[in-house]
N, C-alpha and C positions, 0 to 999 in steps of 0.2 A: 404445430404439433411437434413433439420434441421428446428427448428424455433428460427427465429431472433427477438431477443428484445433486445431494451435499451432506454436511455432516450433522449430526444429530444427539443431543447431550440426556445422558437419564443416570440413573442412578442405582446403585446396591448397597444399602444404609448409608455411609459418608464418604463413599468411594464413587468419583464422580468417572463414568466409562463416557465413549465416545463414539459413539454408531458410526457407518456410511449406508445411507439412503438411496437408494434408485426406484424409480417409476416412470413408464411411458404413458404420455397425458393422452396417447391417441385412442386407450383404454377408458370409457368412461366408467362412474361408478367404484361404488367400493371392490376390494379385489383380493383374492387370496393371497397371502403373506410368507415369503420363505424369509425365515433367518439363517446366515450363513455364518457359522465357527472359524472359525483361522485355527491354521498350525503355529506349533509352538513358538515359531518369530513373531507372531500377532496380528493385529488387523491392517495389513498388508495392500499393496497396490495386486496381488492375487484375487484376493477373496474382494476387492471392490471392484475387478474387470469382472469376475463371477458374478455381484451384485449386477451390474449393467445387461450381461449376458440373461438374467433371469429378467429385468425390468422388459427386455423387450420382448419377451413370449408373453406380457401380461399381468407380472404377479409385481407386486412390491417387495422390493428386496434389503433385507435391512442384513447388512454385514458388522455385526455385534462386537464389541468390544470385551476382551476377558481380562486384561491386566490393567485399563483404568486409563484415562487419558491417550488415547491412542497410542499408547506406549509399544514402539516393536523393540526385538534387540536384532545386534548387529553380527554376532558370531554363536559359532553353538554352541559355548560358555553361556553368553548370553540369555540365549532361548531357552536353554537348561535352567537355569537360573528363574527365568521369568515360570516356568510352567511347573515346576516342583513342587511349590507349596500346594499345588490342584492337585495333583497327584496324590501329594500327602495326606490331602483331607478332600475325599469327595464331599462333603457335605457343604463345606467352602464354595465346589468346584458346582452344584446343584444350584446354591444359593446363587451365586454368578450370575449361573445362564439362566433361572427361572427369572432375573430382574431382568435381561433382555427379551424374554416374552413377554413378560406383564408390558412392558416399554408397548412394544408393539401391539398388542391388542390395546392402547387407548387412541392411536392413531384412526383420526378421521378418513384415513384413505383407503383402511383394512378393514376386510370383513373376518371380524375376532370367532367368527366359527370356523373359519378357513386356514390355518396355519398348520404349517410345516418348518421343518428344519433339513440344512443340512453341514456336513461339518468335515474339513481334512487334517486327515492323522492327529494332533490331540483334538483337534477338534472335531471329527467323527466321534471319539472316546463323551465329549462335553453333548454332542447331541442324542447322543445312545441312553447319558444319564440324566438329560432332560426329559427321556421319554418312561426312562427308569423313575422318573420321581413321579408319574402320575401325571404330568402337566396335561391341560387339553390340549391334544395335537393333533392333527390326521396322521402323520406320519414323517418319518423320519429318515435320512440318508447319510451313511458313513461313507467315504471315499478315502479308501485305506487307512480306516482309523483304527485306532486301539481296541479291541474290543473286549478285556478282563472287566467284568463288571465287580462294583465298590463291596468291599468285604463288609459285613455286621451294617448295613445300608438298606436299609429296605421301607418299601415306600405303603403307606396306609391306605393309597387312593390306585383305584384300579389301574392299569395301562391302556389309555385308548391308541395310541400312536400305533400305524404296521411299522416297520420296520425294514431296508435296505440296506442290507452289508455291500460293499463292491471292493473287491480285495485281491490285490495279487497273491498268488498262492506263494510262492518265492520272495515275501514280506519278511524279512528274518527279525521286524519284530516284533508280528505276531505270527507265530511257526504253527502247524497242524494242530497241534493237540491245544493249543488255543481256540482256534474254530471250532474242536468239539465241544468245550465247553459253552463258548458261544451257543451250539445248536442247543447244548441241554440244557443254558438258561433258559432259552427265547421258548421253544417247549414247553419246560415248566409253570413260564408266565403265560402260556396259553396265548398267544399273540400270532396276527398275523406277518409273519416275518418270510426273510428271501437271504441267501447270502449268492452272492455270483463270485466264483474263483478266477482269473484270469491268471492261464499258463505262461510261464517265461515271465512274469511280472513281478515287479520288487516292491518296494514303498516310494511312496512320493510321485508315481506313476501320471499323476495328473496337471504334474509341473514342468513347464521346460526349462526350469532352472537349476531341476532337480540333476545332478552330475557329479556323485561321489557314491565308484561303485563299491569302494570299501568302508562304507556304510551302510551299504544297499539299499543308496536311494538312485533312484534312475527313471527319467521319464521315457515313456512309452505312448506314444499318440495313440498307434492304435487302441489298446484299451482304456486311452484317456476318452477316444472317440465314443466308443462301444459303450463305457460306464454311460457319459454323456447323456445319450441315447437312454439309455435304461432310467435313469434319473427323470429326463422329460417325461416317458412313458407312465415312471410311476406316480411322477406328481399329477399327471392328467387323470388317471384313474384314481386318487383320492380326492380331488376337488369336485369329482363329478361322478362317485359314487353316493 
């Protein structure tokens, strides 16, 4: 009994991504599926200790690839660079991450009614617009991501996904009057949604790598812990409601 991880190749028209995989074999049977977002560096030795951190409560953890052959960059010229063009066209940035679902739902080891997401800072923004586009989801989790939703973008197929914001309030960048709008989207789309605020909290909150306070990125354990927690809680009450 063990946990299994390696990498895993799919596709978004002729743009060949490169997943990281994790599951624990001590788990029998097909099993609910989180896919994990990367921030703007990319799919990162972060988001696959998070992938392993998820495989051993149970679930299969497929940490997604956004810019295409495991591609990270190396400075935040770089990262900028790699995540702009998503920025600049949600509909690019939709197309992406709905070929990281579909990837997942034809794995033998997922039960393709059972999926979630979760995603940090742009990649909170990439799991908010996975759930924005309709996809079947049970629901979904930001960890200090972006939360402006795609202008002239709207989606023909219902929202089934609830929704978890987890956000330092002290994020400078996404400030208050972000969050409202956030609330008067999530609202209008009639959805079951949560935001939780963490006081004294900045961006980047759930890395310990994060150390550039004029930036305002800064890790913070404790609300890395507390998100954590919230996170497990709420994935338990969508796979088993």
């Amino acid at each position: 009994m063990a946990l299994i991880s390696n990498t895993l190749n799919y596709l978004d028209g002729d743009s060949l991504l490169e997943a990281f995989f994790a599951y624990d074999d001590r788990f029998e049977g097909r099993r609910p599926a989180v896919l994990i977002s990367h921030a703007w560096g990319g799919r990162d030795d972060f988001v696959k200790q998070k992938a392993e951190q998820l495989a051993e409560l149970g679930y299969f953890a497929f940490a997604l690839d956004m810019y295409g052959e495991g591609r990270t960059g190396q400075s935040i010229e770089e990262n900028s660079a790699l995540m702009q063009p998503f920025m600049d066209d949600r509909a690019v940035l939709q197309k992406r991450i709905k070929a990281a679902h579909y990837a997942v739902t034809l794995l033998p080891w997922v039960d393709d009614t059972q999926i979630a997401a979760i995603g940090f800072c742009f990649g909170g923004l990439c799991v908010l617009d996975l759930a924005r586009s309709g996809a079947k989801l049970k629901g979904v989790v930001s960890f200090h991501g972006l939360l402006n939703k795609p202008e002239d973008l709207a989606s023909d197929n219902p929202i089934t996904a609830k929704v978890l914001a987890l956000h330092g309030y002290d994020d400078p960048m996404t400030p208050p009057e972000t969050l409202t709008a956030f609330a008067d989207e999530m609202n209008t789309l009639n959805i079951d949604w949560q935001l939780h605020n963490y006081g004294k909290t900045q961006h980047a909150f759930t890395n310990p790598q994060a150390n550039a306070p004029e930036l305002g990125l800064i890790y913070n354990p404790i609300a890395e812990q507390r998100a954590w927690q919230s996170m497990k809680n709420f994935l338990e009450e969508i796979f088993n409601s």
